[in-house]
N, CA, C and O of each residue as an XYZ file, in Angstrom:
400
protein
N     -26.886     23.635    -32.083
C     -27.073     24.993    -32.546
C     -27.001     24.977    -34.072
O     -26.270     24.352    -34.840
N     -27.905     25.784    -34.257
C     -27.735     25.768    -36.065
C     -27.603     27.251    -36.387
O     -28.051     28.227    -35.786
N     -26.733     27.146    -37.699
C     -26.394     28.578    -38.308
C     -27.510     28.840    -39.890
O     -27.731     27.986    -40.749
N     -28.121     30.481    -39.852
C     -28.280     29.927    -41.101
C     -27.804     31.638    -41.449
O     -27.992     32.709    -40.872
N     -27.131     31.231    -42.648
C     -26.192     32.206    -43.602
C     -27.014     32.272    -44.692
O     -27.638     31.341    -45.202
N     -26.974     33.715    -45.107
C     -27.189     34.547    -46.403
C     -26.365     35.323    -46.850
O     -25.909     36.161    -46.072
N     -25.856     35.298    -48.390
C     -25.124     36.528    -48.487
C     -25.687     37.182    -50.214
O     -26.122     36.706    -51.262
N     -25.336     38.530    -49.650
C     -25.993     39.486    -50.531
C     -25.191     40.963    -51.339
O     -24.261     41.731    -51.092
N     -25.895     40.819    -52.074
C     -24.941     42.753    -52.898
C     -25.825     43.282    -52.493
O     -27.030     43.031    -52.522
N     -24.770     44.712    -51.744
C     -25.717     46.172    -51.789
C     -25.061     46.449    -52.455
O     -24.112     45.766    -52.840
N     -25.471     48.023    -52.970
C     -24.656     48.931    -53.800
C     -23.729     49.681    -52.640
O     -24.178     50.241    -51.640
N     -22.518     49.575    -52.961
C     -21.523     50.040    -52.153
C     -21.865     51.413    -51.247
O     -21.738     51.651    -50.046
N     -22.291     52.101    -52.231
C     -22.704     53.658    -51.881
C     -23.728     53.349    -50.352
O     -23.608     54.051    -49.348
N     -24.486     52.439    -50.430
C     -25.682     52.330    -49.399
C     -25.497     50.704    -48.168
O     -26.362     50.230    -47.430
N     -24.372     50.338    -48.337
C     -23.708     49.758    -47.483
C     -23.912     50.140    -45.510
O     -24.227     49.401    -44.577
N     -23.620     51.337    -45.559
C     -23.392     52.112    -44.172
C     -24.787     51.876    -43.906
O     -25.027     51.241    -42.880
N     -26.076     52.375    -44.845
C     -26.889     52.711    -44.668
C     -28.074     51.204    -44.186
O     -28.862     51.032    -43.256
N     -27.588     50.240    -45.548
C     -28.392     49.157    -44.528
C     -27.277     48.702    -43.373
O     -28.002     48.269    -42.477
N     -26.130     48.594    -42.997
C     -25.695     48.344    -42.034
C     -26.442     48.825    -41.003
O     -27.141     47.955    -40.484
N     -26.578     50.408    -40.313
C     -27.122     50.930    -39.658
C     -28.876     49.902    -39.603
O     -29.236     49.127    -38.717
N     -29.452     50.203    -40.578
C     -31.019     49.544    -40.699
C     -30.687     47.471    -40.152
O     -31.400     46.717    -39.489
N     -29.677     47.296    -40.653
C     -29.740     45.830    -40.045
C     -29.892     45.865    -38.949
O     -30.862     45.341    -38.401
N     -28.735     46.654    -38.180
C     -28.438     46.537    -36.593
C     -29.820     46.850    -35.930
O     -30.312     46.064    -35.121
N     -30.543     48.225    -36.356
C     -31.468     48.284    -35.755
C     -33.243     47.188    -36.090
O     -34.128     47.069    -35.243
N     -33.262     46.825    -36.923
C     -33.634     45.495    -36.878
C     -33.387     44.534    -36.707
O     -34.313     43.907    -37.220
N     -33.084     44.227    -36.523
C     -31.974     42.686    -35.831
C     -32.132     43.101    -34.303
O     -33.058     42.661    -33.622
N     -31.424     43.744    -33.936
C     -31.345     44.704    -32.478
C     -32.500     44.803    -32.034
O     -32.700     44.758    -30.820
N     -33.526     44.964    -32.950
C     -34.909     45.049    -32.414
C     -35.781     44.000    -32.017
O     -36.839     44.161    -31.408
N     -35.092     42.471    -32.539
C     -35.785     41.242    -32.611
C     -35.051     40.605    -30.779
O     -35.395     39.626    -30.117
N     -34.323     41.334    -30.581
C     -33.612     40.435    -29.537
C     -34.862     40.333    -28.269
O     -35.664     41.202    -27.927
N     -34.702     39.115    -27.810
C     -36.038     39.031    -26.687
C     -37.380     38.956    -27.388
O     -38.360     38.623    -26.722
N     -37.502     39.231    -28.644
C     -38.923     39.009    -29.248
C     -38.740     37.448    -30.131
O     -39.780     36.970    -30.583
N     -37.707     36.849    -30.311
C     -38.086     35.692    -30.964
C     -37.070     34.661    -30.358
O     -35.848     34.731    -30.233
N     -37.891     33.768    -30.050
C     -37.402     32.873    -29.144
C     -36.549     31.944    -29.851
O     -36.667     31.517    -31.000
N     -35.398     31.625    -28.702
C     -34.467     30.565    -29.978
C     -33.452     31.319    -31.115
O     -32.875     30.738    -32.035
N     -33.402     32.502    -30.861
C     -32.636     33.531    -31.531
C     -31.307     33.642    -30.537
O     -31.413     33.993    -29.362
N     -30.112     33.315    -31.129
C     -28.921     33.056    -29.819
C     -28.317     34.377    -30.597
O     -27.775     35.254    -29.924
N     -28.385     34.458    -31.517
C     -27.091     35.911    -31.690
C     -27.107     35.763    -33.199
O     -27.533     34.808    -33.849
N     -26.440     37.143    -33.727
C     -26.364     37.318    -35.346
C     -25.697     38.442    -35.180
O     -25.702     39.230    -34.234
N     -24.915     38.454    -36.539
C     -23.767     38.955    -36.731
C     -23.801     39.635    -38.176
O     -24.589     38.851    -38.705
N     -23.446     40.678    -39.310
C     -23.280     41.213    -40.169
C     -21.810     41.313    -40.467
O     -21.009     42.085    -39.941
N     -21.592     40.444    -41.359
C     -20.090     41.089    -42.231
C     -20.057     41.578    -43.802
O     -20.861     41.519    -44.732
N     -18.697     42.101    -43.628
C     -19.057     42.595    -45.431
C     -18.013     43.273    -45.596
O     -17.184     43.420    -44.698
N     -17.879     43.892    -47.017
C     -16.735     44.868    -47.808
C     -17.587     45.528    -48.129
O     -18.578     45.214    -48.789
N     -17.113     47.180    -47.413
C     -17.581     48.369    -48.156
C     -17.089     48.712    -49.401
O     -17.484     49.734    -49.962
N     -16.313     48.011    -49.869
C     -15.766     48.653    -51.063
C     -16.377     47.316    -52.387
O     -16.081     47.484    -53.570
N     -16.990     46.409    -52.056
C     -17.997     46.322    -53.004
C     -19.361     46.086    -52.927
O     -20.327     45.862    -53.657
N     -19.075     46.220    -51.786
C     -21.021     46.116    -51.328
C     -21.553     44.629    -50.803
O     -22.714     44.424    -50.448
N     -20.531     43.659    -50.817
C     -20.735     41.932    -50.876
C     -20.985     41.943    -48.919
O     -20.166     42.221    -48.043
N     -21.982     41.654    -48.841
C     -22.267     41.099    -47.133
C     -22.985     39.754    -47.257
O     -23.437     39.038    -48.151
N     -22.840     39.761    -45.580
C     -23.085     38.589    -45.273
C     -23.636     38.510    -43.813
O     -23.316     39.081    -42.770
N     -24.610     37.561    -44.146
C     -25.885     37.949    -42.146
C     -26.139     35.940    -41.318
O     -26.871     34.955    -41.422
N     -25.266     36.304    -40.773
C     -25.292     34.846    -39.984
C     -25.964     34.843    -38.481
O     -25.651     35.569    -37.537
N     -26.880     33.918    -38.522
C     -28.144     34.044    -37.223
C     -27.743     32.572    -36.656
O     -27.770     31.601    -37.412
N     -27.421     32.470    -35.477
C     -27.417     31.144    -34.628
C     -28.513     31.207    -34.109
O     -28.999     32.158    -33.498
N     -29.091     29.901    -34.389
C     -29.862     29.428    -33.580
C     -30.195     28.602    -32.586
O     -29.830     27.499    -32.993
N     -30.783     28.437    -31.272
C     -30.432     27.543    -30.441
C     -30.965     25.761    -31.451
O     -30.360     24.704    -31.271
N     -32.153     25.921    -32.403
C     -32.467     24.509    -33.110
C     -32.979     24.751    -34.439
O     -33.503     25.787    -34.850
N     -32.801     23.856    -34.958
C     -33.829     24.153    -36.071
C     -35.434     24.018    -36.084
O     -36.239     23.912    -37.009
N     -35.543     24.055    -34.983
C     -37.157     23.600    -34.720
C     -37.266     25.369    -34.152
O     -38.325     25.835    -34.572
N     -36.625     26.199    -33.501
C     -36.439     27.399    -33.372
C     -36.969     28.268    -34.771
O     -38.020     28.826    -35.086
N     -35.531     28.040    -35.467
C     -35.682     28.745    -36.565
C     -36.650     28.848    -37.729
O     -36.899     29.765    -38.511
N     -37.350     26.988    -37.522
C     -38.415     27.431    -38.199
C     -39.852     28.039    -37.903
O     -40.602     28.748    -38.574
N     -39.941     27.484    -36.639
C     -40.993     28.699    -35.753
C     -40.958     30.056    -35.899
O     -41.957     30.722    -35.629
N     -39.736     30.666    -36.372
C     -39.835     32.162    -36.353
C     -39.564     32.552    -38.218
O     -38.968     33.562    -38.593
N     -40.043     31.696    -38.984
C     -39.899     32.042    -40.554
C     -41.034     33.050    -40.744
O     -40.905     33.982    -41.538
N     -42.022     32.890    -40.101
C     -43.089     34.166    -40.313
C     -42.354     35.517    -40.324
O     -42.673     36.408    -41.112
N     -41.331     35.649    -39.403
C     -40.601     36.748    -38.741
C     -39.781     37.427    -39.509
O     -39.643     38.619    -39.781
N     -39.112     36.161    -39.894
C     -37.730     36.531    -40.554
C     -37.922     36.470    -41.931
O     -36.877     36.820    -42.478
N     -39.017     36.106    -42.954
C     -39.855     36.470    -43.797
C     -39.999     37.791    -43.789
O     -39.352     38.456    -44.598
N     -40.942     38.460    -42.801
C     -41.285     39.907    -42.756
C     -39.403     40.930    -42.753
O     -39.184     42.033    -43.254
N     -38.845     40.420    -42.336
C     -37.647     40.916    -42.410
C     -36.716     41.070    -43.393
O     -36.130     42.085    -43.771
N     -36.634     39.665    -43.851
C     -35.824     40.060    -45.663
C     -36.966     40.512    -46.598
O     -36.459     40.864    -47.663
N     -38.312     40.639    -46.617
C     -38.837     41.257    -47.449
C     -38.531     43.203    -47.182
O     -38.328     44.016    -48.084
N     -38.588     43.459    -45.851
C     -37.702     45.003    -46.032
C     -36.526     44.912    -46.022
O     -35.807     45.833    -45.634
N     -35.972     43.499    -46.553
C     -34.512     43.851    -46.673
C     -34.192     44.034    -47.629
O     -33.118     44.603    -47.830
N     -35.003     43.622    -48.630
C     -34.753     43.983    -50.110
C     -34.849     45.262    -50.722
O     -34.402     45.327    -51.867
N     -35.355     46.350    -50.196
C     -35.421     47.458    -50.343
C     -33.403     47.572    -50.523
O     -33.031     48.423    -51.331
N     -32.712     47.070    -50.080
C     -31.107     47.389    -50.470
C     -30.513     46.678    -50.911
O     -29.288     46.787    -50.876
N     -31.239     45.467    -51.617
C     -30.451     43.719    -51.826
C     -30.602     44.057    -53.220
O     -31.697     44.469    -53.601
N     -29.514     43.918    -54.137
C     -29.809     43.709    -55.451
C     -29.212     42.406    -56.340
O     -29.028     42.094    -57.517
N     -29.107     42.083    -55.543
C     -28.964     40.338    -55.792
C     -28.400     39.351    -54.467
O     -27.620     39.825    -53.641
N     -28.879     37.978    -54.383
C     -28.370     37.340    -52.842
C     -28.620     35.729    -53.867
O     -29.164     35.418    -54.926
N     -27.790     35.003    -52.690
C     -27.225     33.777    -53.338
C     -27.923     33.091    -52.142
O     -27.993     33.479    -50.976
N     -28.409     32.001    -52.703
C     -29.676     30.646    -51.214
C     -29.062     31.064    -49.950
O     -27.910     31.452    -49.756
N     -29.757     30.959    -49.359
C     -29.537     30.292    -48.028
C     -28.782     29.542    -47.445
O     -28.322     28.898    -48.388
N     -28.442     29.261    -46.793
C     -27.231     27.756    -45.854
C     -27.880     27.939    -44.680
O     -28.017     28.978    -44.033
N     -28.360     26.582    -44.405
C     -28.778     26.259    -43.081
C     -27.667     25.180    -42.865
O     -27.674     24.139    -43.522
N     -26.257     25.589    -41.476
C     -25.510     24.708    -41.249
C     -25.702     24.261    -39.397
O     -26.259     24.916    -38.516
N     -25.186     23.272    -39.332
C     -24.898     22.900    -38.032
C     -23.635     23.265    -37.455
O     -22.586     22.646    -37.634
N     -23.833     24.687    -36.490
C     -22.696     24.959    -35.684
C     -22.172     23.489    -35.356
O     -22.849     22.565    -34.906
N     -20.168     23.471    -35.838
C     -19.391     22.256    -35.227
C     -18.621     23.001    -33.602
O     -18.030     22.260    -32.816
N     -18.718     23.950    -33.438
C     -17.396     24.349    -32.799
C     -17.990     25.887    -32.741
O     -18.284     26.637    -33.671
N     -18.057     26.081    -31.362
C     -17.778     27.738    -31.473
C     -16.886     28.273    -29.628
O     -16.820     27.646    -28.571
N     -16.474     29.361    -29.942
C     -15.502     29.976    -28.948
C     -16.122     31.466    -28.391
O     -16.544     32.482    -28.945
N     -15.933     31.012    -26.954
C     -16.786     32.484    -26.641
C     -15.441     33.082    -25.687
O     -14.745     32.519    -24.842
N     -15.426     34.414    -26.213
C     -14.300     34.790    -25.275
C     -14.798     36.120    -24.080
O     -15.663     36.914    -24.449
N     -14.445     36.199    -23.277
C     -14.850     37.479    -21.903
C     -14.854     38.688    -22.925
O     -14.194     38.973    -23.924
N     -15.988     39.319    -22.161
C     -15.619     40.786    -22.987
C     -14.190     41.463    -22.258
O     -13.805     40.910    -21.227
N     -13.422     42.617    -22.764
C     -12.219     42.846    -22.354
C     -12.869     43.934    -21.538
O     -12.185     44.647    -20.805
């Protein structure tokens, strides 16, 4: 499984607002791109610093769907006012627990 991490400034004020717009894009990709295992959004509202981590089942996955996810951070920038490379890592270890 491979991870690939981005992290980015919004302006604090508009935080909520791409939060909401991630979920529902992201949310919207599920079942449309194959090799997409799950993704996650973290961050501080109080300075705007997030962060968008996508597992993938391979990297032969993830690069099959760069057309995709291209079209995606280009409307993501509509709230990005600055973001630091990419990290493409190799999940070592992950823990899945029951929902409660």
């Amino acid at each position: 499984m491979i991870a690939r991490t981005s992290t980015a400034q919004v302006s604090p004020e508009r935080i909520d607002e791409f939060a909401r717009w991630w979920q529902d894009t992201i949310g919207g990709l599920k079942g449309q791109v194959e090799g997409l295992h799950s993704a996650c959004l973290i961050g501080d509202r109080q300075s705007g610093r997030g962060q968008g981590i996508a597992l993938w089942e391979s990297q032969e996955a993830m690069e099959a769907a760069m057309p995709q996810i291209t079209q995606v951070l280009q409307q993501a920038a509509q709230f990005i006012s600055s973001a630091s490379p990419v990290e493409v890592l190799e999940v070592l270890g992950q823990v899945k627990c029951p929902p409660t």
